[in-house]
KEVO-894780 format. One record per atom (N, C-alpha, C): atom name; residue in one letter; residue number from 1; y, z, x. Coordinates in steps of 0.2 Angstrom, whole numbers, plus 5000, padded with zeros to 4 digits. Layout:
<recs>
<rec name="CA" resn="A" resi="NUM" yy="Y" zz="Z" xx="X"/>
...
</recs>
This chain:
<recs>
<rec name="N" resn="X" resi="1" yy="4994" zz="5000" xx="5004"/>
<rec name="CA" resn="X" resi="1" yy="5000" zz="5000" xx="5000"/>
<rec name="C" resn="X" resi="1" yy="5006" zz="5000" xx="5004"/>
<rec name="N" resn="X" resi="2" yy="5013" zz="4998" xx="5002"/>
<rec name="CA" resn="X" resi="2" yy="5017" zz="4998" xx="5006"/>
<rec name="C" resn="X" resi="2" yy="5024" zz="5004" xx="5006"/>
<rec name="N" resn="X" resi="3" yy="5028" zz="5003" xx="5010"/>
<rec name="CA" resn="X" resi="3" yy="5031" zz="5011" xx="5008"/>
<rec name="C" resn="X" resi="3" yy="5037" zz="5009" xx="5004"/>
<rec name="N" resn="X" resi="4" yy="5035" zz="5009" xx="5000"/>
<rec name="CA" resn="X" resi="4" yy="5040" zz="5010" xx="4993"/>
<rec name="C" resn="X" resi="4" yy="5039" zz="5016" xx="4989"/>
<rec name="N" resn="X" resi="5" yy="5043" zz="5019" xx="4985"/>
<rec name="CA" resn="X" resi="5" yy="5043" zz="5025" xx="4982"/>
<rec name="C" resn="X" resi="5" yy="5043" zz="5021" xx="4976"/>
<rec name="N" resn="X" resi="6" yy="5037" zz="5026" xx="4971"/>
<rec name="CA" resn="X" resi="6" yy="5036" zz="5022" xx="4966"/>
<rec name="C" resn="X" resi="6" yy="5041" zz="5027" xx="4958"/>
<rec name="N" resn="X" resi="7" yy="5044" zz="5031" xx="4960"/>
<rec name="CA" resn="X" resi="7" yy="5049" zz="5035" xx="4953"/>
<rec name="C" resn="X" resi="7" yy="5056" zz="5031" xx="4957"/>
<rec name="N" resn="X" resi="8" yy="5060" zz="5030" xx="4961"/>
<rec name="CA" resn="X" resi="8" yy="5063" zz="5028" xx="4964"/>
<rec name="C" resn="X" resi="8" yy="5064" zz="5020" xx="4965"/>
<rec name="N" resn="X" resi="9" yy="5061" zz="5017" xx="4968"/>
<rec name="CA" resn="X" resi="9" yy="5059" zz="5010" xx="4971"/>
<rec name="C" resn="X" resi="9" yy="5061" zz="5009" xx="4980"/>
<rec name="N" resn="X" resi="10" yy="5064" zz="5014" xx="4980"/>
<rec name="CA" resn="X" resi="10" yy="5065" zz="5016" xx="4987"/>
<rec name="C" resn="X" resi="10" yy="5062" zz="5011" xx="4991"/>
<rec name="N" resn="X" resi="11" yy="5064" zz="5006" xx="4996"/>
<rec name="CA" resn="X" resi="11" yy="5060" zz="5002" xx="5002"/>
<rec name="C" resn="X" resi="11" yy="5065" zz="5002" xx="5007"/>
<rec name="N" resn="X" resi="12" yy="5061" zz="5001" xx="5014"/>
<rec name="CA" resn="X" resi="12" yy="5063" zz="5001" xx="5020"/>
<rec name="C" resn="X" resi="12" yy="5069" zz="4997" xx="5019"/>
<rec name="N" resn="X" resi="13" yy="5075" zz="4998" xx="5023"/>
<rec name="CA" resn="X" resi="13" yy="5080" zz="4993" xx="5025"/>
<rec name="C" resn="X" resi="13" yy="5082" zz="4990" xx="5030"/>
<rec name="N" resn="X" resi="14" yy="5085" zz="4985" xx="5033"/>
<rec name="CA" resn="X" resi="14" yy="5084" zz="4983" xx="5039"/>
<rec name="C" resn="X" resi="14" yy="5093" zz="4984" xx="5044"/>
<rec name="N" resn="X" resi="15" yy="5092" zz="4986" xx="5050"/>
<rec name="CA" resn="X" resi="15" yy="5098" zz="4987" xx="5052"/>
<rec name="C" resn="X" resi="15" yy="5099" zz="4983" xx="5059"/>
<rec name="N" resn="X" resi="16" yy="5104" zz="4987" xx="5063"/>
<rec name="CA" resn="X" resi="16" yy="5105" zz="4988" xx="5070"/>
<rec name="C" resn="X" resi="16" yy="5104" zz="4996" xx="5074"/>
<rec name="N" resn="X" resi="17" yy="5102" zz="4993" xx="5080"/>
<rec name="CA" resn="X" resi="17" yy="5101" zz="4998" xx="5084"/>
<rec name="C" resn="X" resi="17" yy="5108" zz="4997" xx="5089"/>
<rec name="N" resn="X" resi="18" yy="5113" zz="5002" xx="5090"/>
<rec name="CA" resn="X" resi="18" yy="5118" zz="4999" xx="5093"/>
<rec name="C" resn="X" resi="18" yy="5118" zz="5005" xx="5100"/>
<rec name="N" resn="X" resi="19" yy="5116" zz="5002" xx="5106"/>
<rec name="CA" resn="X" resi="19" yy="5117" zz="5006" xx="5112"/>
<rec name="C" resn="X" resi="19" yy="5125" zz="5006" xx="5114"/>
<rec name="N" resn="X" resi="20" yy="5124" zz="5009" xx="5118"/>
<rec name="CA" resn="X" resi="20" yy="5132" zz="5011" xx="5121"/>
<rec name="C" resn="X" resi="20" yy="5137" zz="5007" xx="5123"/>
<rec name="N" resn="X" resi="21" yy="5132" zz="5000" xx="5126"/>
<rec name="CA" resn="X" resi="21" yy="5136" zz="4995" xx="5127"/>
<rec name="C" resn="X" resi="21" yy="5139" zz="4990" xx="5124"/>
<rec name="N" resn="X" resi="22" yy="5137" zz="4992" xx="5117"/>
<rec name="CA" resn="X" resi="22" yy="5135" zz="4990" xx="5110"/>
<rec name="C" resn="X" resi="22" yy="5132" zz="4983" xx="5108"/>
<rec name="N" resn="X" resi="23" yy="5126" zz="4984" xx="5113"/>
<rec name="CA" resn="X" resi="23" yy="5122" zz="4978" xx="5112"/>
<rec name="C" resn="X" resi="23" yy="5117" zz="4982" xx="5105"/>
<rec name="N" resn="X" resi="24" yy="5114" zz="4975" xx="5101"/>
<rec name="CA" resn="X" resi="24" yy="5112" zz="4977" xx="5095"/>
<rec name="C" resn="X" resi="24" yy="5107" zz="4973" xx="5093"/>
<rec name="N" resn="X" resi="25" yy="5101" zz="4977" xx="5094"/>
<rec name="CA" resn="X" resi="25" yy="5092" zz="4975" xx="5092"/>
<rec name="C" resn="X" resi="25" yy="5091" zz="4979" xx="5086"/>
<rec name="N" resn="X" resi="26" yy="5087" zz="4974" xx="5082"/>
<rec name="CA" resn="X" resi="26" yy="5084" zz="4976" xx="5074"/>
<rec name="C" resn="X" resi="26" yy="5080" zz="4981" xx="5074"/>
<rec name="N" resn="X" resi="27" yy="5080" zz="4985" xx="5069"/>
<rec name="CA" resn="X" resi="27" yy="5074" zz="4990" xx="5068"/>
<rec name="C" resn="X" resi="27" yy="5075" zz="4991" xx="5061"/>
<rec name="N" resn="X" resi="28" yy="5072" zz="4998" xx="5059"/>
<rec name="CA" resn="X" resi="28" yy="5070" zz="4997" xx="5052"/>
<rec name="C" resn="X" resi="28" yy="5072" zz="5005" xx="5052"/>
<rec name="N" resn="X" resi="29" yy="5074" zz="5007" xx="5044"/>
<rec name="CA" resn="X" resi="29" yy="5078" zz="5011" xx="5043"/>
<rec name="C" resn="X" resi="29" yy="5071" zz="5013" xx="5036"/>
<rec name="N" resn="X" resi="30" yy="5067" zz="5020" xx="5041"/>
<rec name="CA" resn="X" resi="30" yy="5061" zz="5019" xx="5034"/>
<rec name="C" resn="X" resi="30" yy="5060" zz="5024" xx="5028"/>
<rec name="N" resn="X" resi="31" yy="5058" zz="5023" xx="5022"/>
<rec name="CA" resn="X" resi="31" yy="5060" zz="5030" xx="5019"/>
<rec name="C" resn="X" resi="31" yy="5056" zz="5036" xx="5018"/>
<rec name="N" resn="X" resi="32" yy="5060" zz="5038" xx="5019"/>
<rec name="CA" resn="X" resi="32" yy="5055" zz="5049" xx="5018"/>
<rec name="C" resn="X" resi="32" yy="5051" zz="5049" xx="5012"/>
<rec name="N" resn="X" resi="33" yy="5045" zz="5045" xx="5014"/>
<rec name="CA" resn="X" resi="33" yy="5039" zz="5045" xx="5010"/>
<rec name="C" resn="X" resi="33" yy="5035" zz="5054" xx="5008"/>
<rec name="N" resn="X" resi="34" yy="5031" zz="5054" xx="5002"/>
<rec name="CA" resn="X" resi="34" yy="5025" zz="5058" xx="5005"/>
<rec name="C" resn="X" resi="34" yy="5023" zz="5055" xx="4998"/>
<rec name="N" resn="X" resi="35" yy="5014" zz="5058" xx="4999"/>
<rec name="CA" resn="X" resi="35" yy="5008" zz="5057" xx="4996"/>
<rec name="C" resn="X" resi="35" yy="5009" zz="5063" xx="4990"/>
<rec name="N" resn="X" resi="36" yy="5010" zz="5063" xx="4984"/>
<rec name="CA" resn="X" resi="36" yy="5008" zz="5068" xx="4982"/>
<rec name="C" resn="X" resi="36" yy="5003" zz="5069" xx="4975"/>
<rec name="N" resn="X" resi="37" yy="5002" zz="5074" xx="4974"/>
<rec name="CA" resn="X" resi="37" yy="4997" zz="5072" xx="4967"/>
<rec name="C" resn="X" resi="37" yy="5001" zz="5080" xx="4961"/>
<rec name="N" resn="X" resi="38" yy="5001" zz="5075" xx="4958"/>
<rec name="CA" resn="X" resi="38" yy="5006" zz="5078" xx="4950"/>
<rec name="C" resn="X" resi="38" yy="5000" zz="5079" xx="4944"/>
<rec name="N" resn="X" resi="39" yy="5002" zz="5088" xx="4942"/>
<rec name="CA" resn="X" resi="39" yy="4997" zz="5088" xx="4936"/>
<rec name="C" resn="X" resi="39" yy="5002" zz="5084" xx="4927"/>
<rec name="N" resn="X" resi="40" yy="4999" zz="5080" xx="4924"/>
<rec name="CA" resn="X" resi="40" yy="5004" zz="5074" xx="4920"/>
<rec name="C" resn="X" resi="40" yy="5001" zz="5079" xx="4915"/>
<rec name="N" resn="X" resi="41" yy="5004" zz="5085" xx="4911"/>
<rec name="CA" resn="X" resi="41" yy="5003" zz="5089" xx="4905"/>
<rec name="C" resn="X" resi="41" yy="5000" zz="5082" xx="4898"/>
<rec name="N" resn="X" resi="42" yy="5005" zz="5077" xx="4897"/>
<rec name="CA" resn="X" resi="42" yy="5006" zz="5074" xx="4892"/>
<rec name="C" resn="X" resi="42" yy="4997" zz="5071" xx="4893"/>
<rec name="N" resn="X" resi="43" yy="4996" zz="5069" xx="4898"/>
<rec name="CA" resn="X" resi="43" yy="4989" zz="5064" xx="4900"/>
<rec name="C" resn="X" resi="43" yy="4983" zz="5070" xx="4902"/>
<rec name="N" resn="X" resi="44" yy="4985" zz="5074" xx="4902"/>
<rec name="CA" resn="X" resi="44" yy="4979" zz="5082" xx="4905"/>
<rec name="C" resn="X" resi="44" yy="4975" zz="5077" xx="4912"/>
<rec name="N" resn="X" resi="45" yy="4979" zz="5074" xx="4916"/>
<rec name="CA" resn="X" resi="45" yy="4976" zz="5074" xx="4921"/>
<rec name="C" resn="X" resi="45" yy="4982" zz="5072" xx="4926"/>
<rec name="N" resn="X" resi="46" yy="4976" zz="5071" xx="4933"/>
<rec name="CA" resn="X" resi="46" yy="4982" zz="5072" xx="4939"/>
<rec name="C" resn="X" resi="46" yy="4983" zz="5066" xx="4939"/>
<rec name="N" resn="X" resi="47" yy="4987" zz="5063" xx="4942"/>
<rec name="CA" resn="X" resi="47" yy="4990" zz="5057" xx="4945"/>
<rec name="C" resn="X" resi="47" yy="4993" zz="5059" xx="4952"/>
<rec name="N" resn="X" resi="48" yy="4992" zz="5053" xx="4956"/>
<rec name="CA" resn="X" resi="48" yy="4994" zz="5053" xx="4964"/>
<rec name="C" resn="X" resi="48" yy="4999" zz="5049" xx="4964"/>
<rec name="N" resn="X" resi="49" yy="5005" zz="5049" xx="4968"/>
<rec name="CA" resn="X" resi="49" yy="5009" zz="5048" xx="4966"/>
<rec name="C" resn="X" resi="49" yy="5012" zz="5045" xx="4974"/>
<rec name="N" resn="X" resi="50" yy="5016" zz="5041" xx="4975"/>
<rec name="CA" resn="X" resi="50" yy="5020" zz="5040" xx="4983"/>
<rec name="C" resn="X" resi="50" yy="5025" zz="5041" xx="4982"/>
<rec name="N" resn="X" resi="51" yy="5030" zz="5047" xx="4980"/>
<rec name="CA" resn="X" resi="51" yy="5037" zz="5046" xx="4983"/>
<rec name="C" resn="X" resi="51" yy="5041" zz="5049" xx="4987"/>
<rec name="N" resn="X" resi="52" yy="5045" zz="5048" xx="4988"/>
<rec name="CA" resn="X" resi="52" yy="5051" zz="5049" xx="4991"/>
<rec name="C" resn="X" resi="52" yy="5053" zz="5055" xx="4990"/>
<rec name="N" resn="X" resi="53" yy="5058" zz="5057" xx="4994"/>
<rec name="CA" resn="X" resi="53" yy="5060" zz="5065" xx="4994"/>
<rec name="C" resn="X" resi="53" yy="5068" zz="5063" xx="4988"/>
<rec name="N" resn="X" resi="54" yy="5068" zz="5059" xx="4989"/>
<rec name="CA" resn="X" resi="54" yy="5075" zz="5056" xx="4979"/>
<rec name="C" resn="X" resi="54" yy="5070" zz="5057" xx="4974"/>
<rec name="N" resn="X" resi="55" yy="5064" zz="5055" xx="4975"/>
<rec name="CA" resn="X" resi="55" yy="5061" zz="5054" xx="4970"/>
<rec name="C" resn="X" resi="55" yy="5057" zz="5062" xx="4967"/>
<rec name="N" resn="X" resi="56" yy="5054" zz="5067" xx="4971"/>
<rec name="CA" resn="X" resi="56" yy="5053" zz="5072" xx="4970"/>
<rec name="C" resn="X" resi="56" yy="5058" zz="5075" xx="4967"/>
<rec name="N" resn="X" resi="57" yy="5064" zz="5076" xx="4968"/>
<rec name="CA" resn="X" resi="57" yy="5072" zz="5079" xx="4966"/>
<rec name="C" resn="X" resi="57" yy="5071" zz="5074" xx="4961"/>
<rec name="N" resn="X" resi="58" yy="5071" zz="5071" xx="4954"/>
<rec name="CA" resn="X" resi="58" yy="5071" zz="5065" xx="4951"/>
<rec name="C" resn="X" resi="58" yy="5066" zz="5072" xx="4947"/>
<rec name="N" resn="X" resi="59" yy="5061" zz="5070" xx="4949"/>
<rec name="CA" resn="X" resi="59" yy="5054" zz="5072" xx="4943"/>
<rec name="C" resn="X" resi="59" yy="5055" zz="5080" xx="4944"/>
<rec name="N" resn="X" resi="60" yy="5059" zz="5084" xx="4948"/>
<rec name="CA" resn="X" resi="60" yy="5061" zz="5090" xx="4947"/>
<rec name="C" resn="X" resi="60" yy="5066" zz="5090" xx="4942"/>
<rec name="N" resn="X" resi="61" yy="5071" zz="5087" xx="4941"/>
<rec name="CA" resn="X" resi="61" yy="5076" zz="5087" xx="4937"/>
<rec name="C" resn="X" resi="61" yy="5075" zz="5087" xx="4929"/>
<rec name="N" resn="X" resi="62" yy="5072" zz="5078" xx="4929"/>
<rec name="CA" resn="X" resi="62" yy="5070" zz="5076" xx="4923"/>
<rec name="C" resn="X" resi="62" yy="5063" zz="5078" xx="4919"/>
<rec name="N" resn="X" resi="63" yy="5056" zz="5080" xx="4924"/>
<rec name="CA" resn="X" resi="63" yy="5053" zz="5081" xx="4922"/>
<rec name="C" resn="X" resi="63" yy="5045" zz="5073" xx="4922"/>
<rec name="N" resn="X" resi="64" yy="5042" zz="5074" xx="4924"/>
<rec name="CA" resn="X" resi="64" yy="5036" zz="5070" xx="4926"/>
<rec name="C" resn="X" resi="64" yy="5036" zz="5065" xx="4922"/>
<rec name="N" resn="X" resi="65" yy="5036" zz="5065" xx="4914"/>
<rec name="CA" resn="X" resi="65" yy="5035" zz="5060" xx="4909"/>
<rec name="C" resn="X" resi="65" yy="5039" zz="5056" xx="4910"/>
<rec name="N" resn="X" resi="66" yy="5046" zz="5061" xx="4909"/>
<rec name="CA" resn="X" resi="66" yy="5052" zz="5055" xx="4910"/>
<rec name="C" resn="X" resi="66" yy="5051" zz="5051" xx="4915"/>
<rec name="N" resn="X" resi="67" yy="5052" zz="5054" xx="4921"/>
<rec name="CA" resn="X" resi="67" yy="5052" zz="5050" xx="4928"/>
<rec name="C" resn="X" resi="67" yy="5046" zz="5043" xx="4928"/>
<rec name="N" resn="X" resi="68" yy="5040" zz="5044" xx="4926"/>
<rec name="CA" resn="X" resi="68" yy="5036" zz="5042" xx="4925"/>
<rec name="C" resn="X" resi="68" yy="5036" zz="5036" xx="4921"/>
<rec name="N" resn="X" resi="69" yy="5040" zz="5038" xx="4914"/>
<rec name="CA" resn="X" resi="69" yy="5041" zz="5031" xx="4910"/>
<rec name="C" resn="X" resi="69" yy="5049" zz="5026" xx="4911"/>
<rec name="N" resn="X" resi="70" yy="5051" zz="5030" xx="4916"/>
<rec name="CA" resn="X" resi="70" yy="5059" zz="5025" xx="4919"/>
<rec name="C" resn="X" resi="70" yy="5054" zz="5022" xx="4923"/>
<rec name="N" resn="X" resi="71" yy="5052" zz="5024" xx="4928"/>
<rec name="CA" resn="X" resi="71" yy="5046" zz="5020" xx="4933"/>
<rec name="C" resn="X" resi="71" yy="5046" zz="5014" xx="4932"/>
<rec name="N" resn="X" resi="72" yy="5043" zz="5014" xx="4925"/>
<rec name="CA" resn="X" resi="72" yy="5037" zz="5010" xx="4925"/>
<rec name="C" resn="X" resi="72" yy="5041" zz="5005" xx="4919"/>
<rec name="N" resn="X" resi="73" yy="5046" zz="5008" xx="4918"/>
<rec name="CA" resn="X" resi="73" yy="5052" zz="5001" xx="4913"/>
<rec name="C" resn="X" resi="73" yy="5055" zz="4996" xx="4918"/>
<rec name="N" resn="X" resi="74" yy="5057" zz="5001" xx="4923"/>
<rec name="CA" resn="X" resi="74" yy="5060" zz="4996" xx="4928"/>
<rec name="C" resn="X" resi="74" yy="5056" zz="4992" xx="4934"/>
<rec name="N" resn="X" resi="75" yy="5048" zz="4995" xx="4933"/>
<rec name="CA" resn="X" resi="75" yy="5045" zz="4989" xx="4936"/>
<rec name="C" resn="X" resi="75" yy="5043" zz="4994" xx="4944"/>
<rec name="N" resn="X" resi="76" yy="5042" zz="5000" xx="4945"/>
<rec name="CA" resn="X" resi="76" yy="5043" zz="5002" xx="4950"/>
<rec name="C" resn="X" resi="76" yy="5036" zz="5005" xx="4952"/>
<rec name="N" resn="X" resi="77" yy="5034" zz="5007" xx="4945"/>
<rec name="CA" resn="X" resi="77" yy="5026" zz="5009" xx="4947"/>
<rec name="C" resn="X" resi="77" yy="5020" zz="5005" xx="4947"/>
<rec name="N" resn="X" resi="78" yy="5016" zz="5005" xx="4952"/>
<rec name="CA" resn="X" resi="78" yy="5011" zz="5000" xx="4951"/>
<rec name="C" resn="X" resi="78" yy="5006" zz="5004" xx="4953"/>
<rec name="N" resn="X" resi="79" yy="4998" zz="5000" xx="4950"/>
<rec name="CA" resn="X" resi="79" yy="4990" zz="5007" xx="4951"/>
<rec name="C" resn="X" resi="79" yy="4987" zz="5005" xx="4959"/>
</recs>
């Protein structure tokens, strides 16, 4: 799978690396991923989930269903 947060849509971005001479080679800008597994009350079971540390703060706020059915309108969740 790739590193996308899936309550968020969160993906890597691509930048610069600028040294002091300010010469500037690409790299990658990657998001503060984790693995985690959520108990889903509405569905009595777990779901594994990959998001982001926005995305954790999101499903704390809103609450798992919610988070879970914005997801999945805008296209962000996938199995």
């Amino acid at each position: 799978m790739s590193k996308i947060c899936q309550i968020t849509g969160k993906k890597a971005m691509v930048g610069n690396n600028v040294s002091h001479s300010k010469r500037r080679t690409k790299r990658t800008f990657e998001v503060n991923l984790f693995t985690k597994k959520f108990y889903w009350v509405e569905q009595d079971t777990w779901v594994s989930l990959k998001v982001s540390a926005n995305g954790l703060r999101t499903i704390n706020k809103v609450g798992l269903d919610a988070a879970i059915k914005k997801a999945s309108e805008k296209g962000y969740l996938y199995a």
